[in-house]
KEMAR-205401 format. One record per atom (N, C-alpha, C): z, x, y. Coordinates in steps of 0.2 Angstrom, whole numbers, plus 5000, padded with zeros to 4 digits. Atoms other than C-alpha are relative to their C-alpha. Last residue first. Layout:
% residues N
ZXY
...
% end
This chain:
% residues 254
499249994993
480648565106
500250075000
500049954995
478748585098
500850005005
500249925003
479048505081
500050025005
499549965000
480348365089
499550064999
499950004992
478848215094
500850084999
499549995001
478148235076
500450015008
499750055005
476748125076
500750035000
500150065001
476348155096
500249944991
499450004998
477048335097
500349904999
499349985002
476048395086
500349945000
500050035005
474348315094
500749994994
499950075000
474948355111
500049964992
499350024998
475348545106
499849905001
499849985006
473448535096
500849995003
500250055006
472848455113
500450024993
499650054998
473748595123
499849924996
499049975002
473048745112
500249945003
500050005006
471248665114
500650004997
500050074999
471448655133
499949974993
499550054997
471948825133
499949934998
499450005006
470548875124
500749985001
500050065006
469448775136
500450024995
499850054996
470148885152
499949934995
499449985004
469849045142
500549935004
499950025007
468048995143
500849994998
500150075002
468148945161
499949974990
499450044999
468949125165
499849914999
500150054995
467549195154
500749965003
500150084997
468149295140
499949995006
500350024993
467549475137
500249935004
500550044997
467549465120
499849985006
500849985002
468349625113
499449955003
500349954996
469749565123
499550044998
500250014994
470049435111
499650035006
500750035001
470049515095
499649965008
500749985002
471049635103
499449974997
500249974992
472449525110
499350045001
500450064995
472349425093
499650035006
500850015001
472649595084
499749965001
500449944998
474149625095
499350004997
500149994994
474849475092
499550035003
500550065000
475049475074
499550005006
500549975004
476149635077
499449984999
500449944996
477149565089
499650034999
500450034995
477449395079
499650075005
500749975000
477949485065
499749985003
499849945001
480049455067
499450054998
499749974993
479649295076
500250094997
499250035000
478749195062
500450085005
499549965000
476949165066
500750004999
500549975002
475749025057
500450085001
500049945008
477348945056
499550034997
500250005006
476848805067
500050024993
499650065001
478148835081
499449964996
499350015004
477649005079
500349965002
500249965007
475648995083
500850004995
500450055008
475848875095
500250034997
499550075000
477048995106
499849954994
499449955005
476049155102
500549925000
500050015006
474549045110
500750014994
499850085003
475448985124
499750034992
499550025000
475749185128
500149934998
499749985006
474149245125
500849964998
500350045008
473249095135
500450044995
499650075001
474549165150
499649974995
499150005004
474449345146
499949945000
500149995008
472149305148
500750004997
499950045002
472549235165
499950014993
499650064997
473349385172
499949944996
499549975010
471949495162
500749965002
499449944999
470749405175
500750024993
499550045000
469249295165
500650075001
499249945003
467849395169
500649965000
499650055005
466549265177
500750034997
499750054993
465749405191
500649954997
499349944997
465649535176
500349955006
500249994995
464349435166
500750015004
499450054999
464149515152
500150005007
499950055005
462649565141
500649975003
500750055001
461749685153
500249934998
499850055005
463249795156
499349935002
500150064997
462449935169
500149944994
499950045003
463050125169
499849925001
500249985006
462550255176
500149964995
500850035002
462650185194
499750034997
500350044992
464250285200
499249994998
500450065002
464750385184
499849945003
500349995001
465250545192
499749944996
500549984996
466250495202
499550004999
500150064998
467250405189
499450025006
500650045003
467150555179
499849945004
500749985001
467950645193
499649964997
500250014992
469450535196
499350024999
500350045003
469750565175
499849965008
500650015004
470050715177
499649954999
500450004994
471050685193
499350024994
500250044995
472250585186
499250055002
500150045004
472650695169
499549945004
500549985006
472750835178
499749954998
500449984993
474050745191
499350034997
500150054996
474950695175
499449995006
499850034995
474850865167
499949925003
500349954995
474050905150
500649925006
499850024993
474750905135
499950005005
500350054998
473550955119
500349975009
499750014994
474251145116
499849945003
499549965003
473651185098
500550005009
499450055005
472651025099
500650064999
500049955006
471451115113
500549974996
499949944999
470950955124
500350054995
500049965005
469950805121
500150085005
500349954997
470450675136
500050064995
499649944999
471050505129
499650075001
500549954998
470350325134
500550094999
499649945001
470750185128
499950045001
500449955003
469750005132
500750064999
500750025003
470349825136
499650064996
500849934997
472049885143
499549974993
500250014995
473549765141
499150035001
500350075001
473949795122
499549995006
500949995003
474149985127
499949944997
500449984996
475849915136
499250014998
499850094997
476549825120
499550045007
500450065002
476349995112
499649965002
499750045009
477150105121
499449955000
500050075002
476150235135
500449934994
500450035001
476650405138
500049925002
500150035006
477950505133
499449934999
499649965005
478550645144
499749974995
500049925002
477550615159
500250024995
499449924998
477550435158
499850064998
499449975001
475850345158
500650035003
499849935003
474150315166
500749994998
499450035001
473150145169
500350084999
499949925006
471650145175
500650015001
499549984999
471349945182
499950084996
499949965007
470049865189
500550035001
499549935001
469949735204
499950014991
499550045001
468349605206
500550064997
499650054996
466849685214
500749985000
499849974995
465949795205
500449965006
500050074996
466049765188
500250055008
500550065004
465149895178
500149945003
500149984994
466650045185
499049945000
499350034995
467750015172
499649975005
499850055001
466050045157
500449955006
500750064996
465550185167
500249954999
499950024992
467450245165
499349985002
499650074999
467450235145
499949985006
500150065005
466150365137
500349925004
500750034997
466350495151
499849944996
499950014996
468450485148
499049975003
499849954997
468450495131
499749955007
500649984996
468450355121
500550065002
499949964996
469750295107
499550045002
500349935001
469350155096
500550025007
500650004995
470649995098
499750084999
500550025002
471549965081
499550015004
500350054999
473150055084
499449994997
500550025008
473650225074
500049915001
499750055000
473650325090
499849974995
499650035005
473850515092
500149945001
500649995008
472450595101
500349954997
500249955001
473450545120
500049994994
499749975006
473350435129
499850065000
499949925000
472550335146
500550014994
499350005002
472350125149
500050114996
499949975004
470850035155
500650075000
499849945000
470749915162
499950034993
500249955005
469249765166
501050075001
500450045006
469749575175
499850054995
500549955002
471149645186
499549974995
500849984999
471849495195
499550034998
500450054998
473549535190
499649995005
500750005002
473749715183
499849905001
500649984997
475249765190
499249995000
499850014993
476349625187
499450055005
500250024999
475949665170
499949975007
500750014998
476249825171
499749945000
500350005007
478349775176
498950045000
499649985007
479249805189
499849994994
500150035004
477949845204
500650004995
499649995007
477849955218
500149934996
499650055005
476149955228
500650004996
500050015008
475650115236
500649915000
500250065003
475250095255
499949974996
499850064998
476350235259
499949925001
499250025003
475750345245
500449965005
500050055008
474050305250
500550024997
500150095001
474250355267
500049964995
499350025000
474950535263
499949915002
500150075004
473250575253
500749965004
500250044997
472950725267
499949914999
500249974996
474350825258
499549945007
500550084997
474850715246
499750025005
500550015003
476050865240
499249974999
500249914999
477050885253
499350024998
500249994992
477550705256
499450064999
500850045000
477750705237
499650015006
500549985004
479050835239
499349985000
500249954998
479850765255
499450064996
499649945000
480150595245
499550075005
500050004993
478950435252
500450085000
500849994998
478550415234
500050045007
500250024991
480350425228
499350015000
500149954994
480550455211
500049945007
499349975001
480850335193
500150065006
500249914999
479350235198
500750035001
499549975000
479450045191
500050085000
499650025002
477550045189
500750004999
499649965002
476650125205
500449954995
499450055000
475050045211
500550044994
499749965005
473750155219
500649954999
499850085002
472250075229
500550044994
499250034994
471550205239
500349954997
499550075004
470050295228
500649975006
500050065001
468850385236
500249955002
500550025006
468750555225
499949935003
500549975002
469650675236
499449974999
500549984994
470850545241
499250044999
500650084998
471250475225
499850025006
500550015006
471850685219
499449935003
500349954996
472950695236
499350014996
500150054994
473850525229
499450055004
500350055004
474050605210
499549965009
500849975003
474650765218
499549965001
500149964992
476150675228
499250014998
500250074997
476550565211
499650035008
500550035003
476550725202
499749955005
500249965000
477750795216
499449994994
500250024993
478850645216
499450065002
499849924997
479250685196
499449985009
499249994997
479650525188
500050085003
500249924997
478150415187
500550025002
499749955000
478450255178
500250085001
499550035003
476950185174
500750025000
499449955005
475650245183
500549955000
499350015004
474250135189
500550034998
499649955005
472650175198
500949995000
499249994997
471750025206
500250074994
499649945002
469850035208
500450005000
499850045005
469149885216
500450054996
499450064995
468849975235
500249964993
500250055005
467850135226
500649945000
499350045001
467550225240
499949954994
499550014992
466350355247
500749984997
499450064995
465350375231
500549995004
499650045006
464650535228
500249955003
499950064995
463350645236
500449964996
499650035002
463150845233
500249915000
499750044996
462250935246
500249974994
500050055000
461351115239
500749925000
499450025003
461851275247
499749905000
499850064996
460351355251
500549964996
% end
């Protein structure tokens, strides 16, 4: 007897992101992949293809709704507002500070909040993610494959990590934080962004290390989870401190 199988229908918060996707035929796959597993919610970062191309058409087989209902975007910030959790896709080689999970390690974590949009992020084909991009994303996630040929396809890359998501459906449950309060990664750029500002019209940072600096704020912070009513008091703490500046030396913040 052929036993029945059962997985989550749809995971309606779930966005899947490519960053510049340049083969209309990955992007086709990718969309024929989030059907399989669910998913419908695809947002395409400046995508160097046609989505709508005869290829992708082709390829998308039953998924061809979700390539005409993909979102396009010019930047990934743009893509990722609202999201409160992402996470962000590589490969073995990073000499950041955020660990690297694999795939069943990190996607319970994604899939923890259930309601308020997440993000899985993936790369270009050739070259991935930079830097400044893997700021964005709260966790990392790379897929252990043979190192004597690590590369693996886009479309590959989507749908391994489609599965795990399936497969982590009420395996996971975050005790310690409360997922409803999530302060969106939207409002988090805007406190990073006044901070960076304080910080180098203080000369805590000076412009030629600021990116650098940054990076291990963005991490210390996203390690916590803020509350959008906490990251609502740090603000309010940075604007005090710019009023108090601005107040004996009315020039230091021009």
């Amino acid at each position: 007897m052929t036993e029945n199988i059962h997985i989550k229908t749809s995971y309606n918060n779930v966005i899947i992101v490519l960053v510049e996707p340049a083969g209309p035929l990955n992007v086709g796959s990718v969309a024929r992949v989030m059907k399989n597993f669910g998913l419908s919610k695809l947002i395409l970062v400046n995508p160097q293809c046609d989505r709508t191309s005869d290829d992708a058409l082709k390829m998308a087989v039953h998924g061809k709704d979700i390539l005409e209902s993909a979102v396009i975007v010019d930047t990934l910030p743009q893509a990722l507002q609202g999201c409160v959790r992402a996470v962000a896709t590589m490969g073995r080689e990073y000499s950041g500070e955020l660990p690297l999970d694999t795939p069943h390690t990190a996607l319970p974590w994604l899939l923890a909040e259930a309601e308020k949009p997440v993000a899985l992020i993936f790369g270009r084909e050739d070259r991935g993610l930079t830097n400044e991009e893997l700021n964005y994303a709260h966790k990392l996630v790379f897929i252990p494959t043979n190192p004597e040929y690590p590369s693996l396809n886009l479309a590959t890359a989507v749908s391994i990590c489609c599965y795990e998501l399936s497969q982590s459906t009420n395996l996971f449950t975050d005790q310690n934080i409360p997922d409803s309060e999530i302060a969106p990664l939207d409002a988090m750029e805007g406190f990073y962004q006044q901070l960076e500002s304080l910080l180098l019209s203080i000369g805590y940072l000076y412009p030629h290390t600021a990116a650098s600096r940054m990076e291990k704020f963005r991490h210390l912070y996203n390690r916590a989870y803020l509350q959008t009513t906490e990251v609502g008091m740090l603000r309010g703490i940075l604007r005090q401190v710019e009023w108090a500046i601005n107040r004996k030396n009315p020039k230091k913040l021009d």
